[in-house]
C-alpha positions in Angstrom: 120.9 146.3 74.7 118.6 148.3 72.4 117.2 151.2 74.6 114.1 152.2 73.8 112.8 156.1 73.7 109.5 157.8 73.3 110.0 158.3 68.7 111.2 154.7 68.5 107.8 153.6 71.1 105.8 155.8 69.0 106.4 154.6 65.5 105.6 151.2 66.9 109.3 149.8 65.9 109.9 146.2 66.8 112.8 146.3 69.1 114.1 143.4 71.2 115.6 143.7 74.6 116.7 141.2 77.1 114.8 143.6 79.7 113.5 146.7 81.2 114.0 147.5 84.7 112.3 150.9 86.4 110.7 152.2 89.1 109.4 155.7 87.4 105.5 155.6 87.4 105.0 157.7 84.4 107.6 155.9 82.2 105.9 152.6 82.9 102.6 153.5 82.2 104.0 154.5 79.0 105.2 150.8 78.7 101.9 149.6 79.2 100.2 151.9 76.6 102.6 149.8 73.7 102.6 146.4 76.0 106.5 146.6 76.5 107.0 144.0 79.5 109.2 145.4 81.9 110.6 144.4 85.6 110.3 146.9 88.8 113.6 147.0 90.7 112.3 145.0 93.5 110.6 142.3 91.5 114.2 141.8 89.4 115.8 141.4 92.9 113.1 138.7 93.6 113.8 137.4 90.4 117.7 137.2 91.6 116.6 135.2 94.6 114.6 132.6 93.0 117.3 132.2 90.4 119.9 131.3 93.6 122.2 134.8 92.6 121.1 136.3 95.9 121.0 135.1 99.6 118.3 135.8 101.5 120.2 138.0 103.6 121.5 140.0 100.4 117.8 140.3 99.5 116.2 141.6 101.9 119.1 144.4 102.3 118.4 145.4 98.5 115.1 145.6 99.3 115.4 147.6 102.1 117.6 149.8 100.4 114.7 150.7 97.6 112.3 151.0 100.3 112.4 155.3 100.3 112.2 154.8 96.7 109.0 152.0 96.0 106.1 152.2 96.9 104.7 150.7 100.4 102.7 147.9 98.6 105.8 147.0 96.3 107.9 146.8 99.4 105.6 144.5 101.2 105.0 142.7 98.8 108.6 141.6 97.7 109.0 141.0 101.3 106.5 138.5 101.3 108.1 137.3 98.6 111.2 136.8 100.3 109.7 135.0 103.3 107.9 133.0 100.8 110.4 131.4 98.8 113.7 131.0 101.1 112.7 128.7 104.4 
């Protein structure tokens, strides 16, 4: 996986990557700025339930576990999420 950095970002290199997974506010603003698509950690582990690698139990304790870490409308949200899609 080609990581990007702020010198490749700002000399507008093409550089492919399967995906980019953060949490950190300021680094994904920066993202945006250059309109690099990137995953937040709880919407990859949504991703991982829809996709049948993760039980709903599984889930919700990843979630739970990033809950000090997201914010509260991320963690409600991929909650809702979880409720949503597993029945």
């Amino acid at each position: 996986m080609i990581k990007y950095n702020s010198e490749n970002i700002d000399k507008g290199e093409n550089l492919e990557s399967t995906v980019i997974v953060s949490d950190d506010r300021k680094f994904l603003n920066h993202l945006e700025r250059f309109n690099i698509p990137y995953l937040t950690s709880s919407s990859l582990i949504i991703y991982l339930l829809y996709t049948k690698r993760l039980t709903k139990k599984d889930t919700t304790k990843y979630i739970d576990n990033l809950k000090v870490h997201i914010s509260k409308d991320q963690y409600r949200t991929a909650m809702l999420e979880v409720q949503k899609w597993v029945k």
